[in-house]
VMD Tcl script that draws the C-alpha trace (Angstrom):
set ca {
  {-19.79 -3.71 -0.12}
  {-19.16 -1.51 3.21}
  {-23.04 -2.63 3.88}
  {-22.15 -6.31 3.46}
  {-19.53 -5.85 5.88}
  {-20.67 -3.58 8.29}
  {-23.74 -6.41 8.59}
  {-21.35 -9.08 9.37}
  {-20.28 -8.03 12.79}
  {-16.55 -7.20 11.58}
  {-15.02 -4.28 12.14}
  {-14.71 -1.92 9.06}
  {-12.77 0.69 7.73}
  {-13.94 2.84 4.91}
  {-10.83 4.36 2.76}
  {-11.77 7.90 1.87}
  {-10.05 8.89 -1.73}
  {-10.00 12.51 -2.64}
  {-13.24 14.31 -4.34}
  {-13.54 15.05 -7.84}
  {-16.76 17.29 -6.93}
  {-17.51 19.50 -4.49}
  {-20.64 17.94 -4.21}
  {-20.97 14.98 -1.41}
  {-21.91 11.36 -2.70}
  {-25.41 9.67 -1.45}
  {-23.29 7.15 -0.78}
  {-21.59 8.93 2.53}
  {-25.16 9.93 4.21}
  {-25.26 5.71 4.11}
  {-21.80 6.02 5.41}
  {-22.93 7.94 8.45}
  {-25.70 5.71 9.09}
  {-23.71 2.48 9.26}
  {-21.13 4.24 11.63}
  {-23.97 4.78 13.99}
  {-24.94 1.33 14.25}
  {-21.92 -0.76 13.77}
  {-18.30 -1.27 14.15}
  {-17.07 0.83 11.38}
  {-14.57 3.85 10.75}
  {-14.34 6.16 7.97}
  {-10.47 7.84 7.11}
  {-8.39 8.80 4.44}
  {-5.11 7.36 3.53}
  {-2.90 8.87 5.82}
  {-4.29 8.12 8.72}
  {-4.75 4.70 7.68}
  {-2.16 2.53 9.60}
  {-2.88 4.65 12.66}
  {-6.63 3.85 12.14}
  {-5.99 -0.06 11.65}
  {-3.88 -0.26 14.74}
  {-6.62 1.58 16.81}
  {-9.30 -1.09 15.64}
  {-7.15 -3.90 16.00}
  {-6.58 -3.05 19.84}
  {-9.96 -1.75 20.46}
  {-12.22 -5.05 22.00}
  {-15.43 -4.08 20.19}
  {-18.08 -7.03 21.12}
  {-20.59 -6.45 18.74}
  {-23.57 -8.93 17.18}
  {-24.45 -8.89 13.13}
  {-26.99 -6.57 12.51}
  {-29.17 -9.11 10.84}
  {-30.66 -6.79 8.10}
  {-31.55 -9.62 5.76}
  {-33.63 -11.05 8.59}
  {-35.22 -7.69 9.69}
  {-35.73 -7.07 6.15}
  {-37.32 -10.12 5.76}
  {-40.44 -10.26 8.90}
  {-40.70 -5.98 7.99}
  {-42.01 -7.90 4.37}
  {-43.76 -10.78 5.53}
  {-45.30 -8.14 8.33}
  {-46.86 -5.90 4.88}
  {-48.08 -8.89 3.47}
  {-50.08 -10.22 6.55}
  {-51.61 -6.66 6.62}
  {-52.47 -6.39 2.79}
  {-53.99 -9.64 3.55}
  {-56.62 -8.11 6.42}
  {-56.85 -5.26 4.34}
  {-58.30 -7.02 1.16}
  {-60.37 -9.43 3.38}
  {-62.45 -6.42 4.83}
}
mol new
graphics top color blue
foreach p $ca { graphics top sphere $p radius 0.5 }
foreach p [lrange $ca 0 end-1] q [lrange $ca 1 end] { graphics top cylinder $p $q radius 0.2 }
display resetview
């Protein structure tokens, strides 16, 4: 879901919960990507309200990233090359 949102445009706040492992999910290597790229903040619980009144103040103009549609032409871009590729 932080994908989903972090793809919108919005801003984003990820809720960090305390680890059961020592080991670090997959899931927060995807977490530092999306922080790179959009308007999103990880923290844990008690820096939470401080964290929500940072990014409500904070004027962060930023566009959707528009995976779907990037996605999409990366795909359609493949196919149009399989195609040339088989027609050789």
């Amino acid at each position: 879901m932080v994908c989903e949102a972090a793809s919108s445009g919005q801003k984003v706040v990820i809720l960090s919960v305390d680890k059961k492992s020592h080991r670090t999910p997959k899931r927060h290597r995807t977490y530092t990507s999306i922080m790179r790229v959009a308007p999103v903040v990880q923290c844990n619980v008690e820096k939470l309200a401080d964290t929500l009144l940072r990014l409500v103040r904070k004027d962060i103009q930023r566009e959707a990233l528009r995976d779907a549609e990037t996605a999409a032409r990366a795909i359609i871009q493949v196919s149009v090359c399989q195609k040339k590729i088989i027609a050789q």
